[in-house]
N, C-alpha and C positions, 0 to 999 in steps of 0.2 A: 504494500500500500504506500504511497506516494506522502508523504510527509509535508507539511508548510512551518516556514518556521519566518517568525517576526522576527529581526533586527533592527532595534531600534538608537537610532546613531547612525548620522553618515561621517564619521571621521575616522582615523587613525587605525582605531579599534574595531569600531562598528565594521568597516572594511576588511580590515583585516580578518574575522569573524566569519561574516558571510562567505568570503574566498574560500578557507575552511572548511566550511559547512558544505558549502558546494563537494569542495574537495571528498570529505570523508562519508557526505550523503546521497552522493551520485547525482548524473544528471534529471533523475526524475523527479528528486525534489523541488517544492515550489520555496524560493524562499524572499521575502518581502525585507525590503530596505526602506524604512523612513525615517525621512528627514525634515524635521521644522522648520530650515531656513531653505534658501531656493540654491542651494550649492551645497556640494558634497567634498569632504574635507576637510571638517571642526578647522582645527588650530594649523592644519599646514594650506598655506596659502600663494599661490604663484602667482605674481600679475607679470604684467609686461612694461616696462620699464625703458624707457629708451631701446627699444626694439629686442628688448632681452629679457628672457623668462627669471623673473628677480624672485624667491622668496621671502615675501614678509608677515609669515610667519615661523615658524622653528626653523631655523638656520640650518643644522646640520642635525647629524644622527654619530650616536657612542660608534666608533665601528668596534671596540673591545667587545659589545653584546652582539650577540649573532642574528638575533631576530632578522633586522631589516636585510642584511645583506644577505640571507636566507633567502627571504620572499624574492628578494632582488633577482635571485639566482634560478628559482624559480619561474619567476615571472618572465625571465630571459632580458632585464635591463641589467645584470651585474657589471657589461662595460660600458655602460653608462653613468657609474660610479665613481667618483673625483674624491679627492684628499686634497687638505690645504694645503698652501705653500710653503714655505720656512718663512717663518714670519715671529716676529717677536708680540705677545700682549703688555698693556702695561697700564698701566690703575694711576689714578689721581687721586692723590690724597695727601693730608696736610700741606696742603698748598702748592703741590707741586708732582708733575706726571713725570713716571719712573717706570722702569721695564720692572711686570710681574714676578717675584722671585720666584725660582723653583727649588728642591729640596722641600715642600708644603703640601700637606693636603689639604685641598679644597682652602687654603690660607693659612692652617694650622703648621706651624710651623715643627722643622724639625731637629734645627738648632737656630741658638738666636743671631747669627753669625750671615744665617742665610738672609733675612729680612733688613739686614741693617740699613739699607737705599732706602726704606718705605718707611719704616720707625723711629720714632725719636729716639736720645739716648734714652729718656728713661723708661720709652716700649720696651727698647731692648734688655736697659735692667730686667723692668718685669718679667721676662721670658728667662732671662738667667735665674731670678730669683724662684722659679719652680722648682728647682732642684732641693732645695732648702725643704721645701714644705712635704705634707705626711701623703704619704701614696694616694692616689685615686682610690674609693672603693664605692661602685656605685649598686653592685649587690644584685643587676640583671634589672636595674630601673632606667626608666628613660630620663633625661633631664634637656633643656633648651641648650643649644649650641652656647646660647648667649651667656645661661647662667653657669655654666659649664668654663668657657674658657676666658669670663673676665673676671671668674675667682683667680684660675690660676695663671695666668699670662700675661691678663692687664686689659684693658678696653683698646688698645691701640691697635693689640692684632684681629680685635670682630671690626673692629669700623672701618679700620682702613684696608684690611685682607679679606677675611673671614665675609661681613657680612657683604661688599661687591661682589664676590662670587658665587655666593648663595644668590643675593639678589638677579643676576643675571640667567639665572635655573629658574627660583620660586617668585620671584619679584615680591619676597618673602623678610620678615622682622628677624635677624638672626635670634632677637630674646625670646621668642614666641616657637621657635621652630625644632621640632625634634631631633634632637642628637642623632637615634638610629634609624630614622627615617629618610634623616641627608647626611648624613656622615658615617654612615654603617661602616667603613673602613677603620676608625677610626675607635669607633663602641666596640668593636668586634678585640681590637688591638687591648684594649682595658679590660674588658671581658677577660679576654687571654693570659692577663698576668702583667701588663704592664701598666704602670703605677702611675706614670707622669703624662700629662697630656705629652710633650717633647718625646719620651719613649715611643707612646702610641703614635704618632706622627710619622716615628722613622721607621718600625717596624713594617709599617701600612705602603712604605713608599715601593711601588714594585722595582724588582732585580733589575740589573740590566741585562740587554738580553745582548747574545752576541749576534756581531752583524748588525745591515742598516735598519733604524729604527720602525717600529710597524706607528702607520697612525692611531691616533687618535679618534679624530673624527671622519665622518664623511658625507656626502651630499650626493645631486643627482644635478649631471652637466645643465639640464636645461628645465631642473626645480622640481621638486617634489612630485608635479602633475606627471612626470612620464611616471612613476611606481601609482599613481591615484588612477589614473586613467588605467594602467594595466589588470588593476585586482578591479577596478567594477567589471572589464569584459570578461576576467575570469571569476569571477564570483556569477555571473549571469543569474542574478538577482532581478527582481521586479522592481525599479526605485521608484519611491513617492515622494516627490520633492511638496514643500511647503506644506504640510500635513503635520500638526503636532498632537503628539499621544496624551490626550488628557484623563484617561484613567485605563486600569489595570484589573483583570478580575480573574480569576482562576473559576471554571468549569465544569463538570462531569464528563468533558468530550479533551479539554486543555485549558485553552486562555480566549480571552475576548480582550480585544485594545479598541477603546472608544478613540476615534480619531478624528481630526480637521476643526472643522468651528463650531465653538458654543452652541449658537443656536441650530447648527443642523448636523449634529454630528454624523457622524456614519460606522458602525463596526467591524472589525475584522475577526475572526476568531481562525486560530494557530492551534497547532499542538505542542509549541514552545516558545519561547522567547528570550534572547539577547538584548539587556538593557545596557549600552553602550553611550552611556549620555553624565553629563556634569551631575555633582552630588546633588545638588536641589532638586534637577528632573529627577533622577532614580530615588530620591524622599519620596517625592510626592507619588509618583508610580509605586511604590513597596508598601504605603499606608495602608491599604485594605490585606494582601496577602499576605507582607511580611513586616508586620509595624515592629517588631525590634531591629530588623536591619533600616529602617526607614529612620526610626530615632537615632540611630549611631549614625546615620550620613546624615543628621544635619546639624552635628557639631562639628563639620569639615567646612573652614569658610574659604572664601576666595579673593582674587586677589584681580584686577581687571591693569590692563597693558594697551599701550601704542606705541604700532611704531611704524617709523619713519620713512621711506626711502626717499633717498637723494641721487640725479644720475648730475653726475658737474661736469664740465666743458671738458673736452679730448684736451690732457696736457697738463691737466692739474696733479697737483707733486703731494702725494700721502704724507703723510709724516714715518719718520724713519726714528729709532733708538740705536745707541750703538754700535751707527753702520747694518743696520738689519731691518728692513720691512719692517712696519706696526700693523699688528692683524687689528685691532681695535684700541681702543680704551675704556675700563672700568671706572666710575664714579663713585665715590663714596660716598655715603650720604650725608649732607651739610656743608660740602662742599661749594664755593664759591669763586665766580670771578673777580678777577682784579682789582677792579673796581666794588666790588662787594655782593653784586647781584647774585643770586642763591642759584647754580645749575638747574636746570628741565629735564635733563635729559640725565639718564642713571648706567648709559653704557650707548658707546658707537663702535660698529663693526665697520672696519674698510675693506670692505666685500673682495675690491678689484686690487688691493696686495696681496688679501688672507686668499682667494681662488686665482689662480691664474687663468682660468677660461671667463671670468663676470667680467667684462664690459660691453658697454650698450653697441649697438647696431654699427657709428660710428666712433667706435673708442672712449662714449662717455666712459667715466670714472663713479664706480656705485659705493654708496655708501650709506648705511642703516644707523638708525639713530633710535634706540629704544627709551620710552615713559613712561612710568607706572611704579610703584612699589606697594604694599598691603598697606592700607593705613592712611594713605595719602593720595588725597583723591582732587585735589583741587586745580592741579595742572591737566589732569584729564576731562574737568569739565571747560576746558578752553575750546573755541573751534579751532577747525583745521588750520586756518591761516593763522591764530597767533601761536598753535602750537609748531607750526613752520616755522615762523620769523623766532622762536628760541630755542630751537632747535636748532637752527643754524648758527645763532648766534652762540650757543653752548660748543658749537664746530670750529668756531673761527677762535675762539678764547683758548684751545687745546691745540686748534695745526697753524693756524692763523689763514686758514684759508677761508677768503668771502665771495670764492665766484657764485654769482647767482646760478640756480638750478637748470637745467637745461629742458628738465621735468623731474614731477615729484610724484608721491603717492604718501596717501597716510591711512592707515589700516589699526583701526579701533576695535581690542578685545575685552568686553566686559564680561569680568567674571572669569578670563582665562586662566589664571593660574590658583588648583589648590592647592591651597594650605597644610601642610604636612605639620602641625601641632605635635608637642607631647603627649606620647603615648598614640600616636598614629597607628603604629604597626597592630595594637593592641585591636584597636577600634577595627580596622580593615580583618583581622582573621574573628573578629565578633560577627562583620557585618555576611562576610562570605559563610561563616558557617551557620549564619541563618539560613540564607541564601540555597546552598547547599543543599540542606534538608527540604527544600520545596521542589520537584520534580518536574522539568521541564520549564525551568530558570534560571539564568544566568546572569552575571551583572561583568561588567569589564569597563579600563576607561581608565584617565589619568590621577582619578582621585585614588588608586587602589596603591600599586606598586610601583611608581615613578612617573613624573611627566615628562619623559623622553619619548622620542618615534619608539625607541626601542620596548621599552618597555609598555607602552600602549599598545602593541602590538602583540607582545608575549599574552596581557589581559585578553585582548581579542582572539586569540590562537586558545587558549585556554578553557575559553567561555564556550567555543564553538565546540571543542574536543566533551565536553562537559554535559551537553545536549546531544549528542549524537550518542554518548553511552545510556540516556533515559531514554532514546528514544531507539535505540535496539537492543535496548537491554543489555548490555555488554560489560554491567559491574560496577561497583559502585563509585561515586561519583570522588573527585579528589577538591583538596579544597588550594587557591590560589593556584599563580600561573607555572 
């Protein structure tokens, strides 16, 4: 018998998912893709940009996690896969932009020796001064990045390391945000036996390996849309575009999703379901079937972002550090220009040093300028144009470059990024093992186990493998991806 299964989410996850489903359900299944907005893609976003497929949304993808360059391989775009260029990062703070130390995780350092360009003397005190103090012991508890390392290291290395980097992932409060949630390398290192944050720091930092270095990150030559485009023709789903799922109901046959508008709605009824959507929507969807996973996703809050692109004139000169390309700049937060005015902008990518294939049609020069952090919401209710004119002017105060744009784009996410709080991990295998125990549902999506491509895609691979075993019975169900 021929199975229908709801997907609901067109993005990252929700795609990745359906592919799956496809995959593991054959082609006779019917399987439904909807989507509330009128474009498929959540948070990755490609527009066109001076004649060049720019994305402005998620930059790149881990390539250390396998997921994406899986599907990639898969899907037959794997040589369509680029790696950044040798390019230096480097953060502005206390006054002054400096190439990002290395020897750090995620900013934490792992001697104070390494940091010394970025920190005052007496940051660096503070960091030597851990050694003095009584071992870490945190007993398998979670605690805030924040409260965590400005006991032991000092405020200098969250504000001026620690929290730009985090902020650039979560667009997140380092004092609010869970240690093992964003720094699991690190939790895992103290866990282990090692007593001092600076221990944990060095343990955590990987070997080197021999031979030329593998990347980091990576991307798709001509943006995201070539891997979005490949998985909807092979997921060969039914999509609903502008259609939002406003309630949820479990059956004697499966599931029924009330769909489209208030006043007229219309039903669908499934024999399972994929909720691939932001913690609020999968709240509000889980209230009748699963009200204790619906109360745990809606103490996950969010965080909303914009950002920027810029294409500037064929000729325009990036900024360089110590003789080496600058792939971007990080902002600290509270940081200011010269003249005193308080930064817009909390991080620029210069796309066309850090990729060597990004520039536009004729040689523009691209470059992303991201807005937003949790908490601080007031430069986000600007329009487009005064968030251009400080954004640019946040550009020119860091390379001193003020050609006018040759074209631009500005791409507004509210609500894009959640919130990985204390005790996340807790909350997330609460919410799933509710989840779990309801047959023929599944939840997946960036609030779960990371907001990377990567890992939104492991959710959705996950989700889909999870439904195909209630729905051929093939053993019980597992819980996370």
């Amino acid at each position: 018998m021929a199975r229908r299964v709801a997907v609901v989410g067109g993005g990252a996850a929700g795609l990745a998912a359906a592919h799956r489903l496809r995959r593991e359900l054959g082609p006779e299944a019917e399987i439904v893709l909807l989507e509330q907005t009128s474009r498929l893609g959540g948070k990755l976003r490609t527009v066109e940009l001076a004649g060049r497929g720019y994305d402005l949304g998620a930059e790149a993808f881990l390539a250390r996690r396998p997921e994406v360059l899986d599907l990639a391989e898969e899907l037959g775009v794997r040589a369509d896969v680029v790696h950044p260029a040798r390019a230096a990062a480097t953060v502005r703070a206390g006054g002054r932009t400096q190439r990002l130390p290395g020897g750090t995780v995620m900013g934490v350092p792992a001697e104070a020796e390494s940091i010394a360009g970025v920190l005052s003397e007496d940051g660096i005190a503070a960091v030597r001064a851990e050694s003095g103090m009584s071992p870490i012991e945190l007993g398998g508890a979670d605690i805030s990045v924040g409260d965590l390392l400005r006991a032991r290291v000092g405020d200098e290395v969250v504000d001026r390391l620690v929290e730009p980097l985090l902020g650039g992932v979560y667009a997140g409060d380092a004092n609010r945000l869970s240690l093992r949630a964003t720094i699991p390398a690190l939790a895992e290192a103290l866990d282990d036996g090692a007593g001092w944050v600076t221990e944990a720091a060095r343990s955590s930092l990987p070997a080197p390996e021999p031979g030329a270095p593998q990347p980091v990150f990576g991307a798709f030559r001509n943006g995201y849309r070539e891997l979005l485009d490949r998985l909807v023709l092979a997921a060969d789903a039914e999509v609903r575009l502008g259609l939002p799922v406003r309630a949820l109901a479990r059956t004697a046959e499966g599931w029924r999703l009330e769909i489209g508008s208030a006043p007229a709605p219309e039903h669908l009824d499934v024999d399972a379901v994929v909720l691939a959507v932001p913690a609020p929507a999968a709240r509000k969807l889980l209230q009748g079937p699963v009200p204790a996973a619906s109360a745990k996703l809606a103490e996950i809050e969010l965080a909303s972002m914009v950002v920027v692109g810029l294409a500037l004139p064929p000729g325009t000169e990036l900024p360089e550090r110590d003789g080496t390309p600058a792939s971007g700049t990080l902002i600290a937060r509270g940081e200011r220009h010269d003249g005193g005015t308080p930064f817009t902008a909390k991080a620029f990518t210069y796309s066309s040093a850090k990729w060597e294939h990004l520039r536009g049609a004729g040689g523009e020069v691209l470059v992303r300028g991201s807005v937003g952090r949790f908490g601080e919401t007031e430069d986000l209710r600007l329009d487009d144009e005064e968030l251009l004119r400080r954004v640019r002017a946040d550009l020119a105060e860091l390379t001193g470059i003020t050609a006018e744009p040759v074209e631009s784009a500005v791409l507004r996410w509210g609500g894009g990024v959640p919130q990985y709080g204390v005790g996340h991990l807790d909350l997330v295998a609460d919410v799933e093992r509710e989840v779990a125990a309801v047959p023929g549902l599944a939840i997946a999506g960036a609030a779960l186990h990371g907001v990377g491509v990567p890992a939104c895609v492991a959710t959705g691979e996950a989700a889909a493998t999870s439904i195909t075993r209630d729905l051929l019975q093939a053993g019980p169900r597992e819980v996370g991806p």
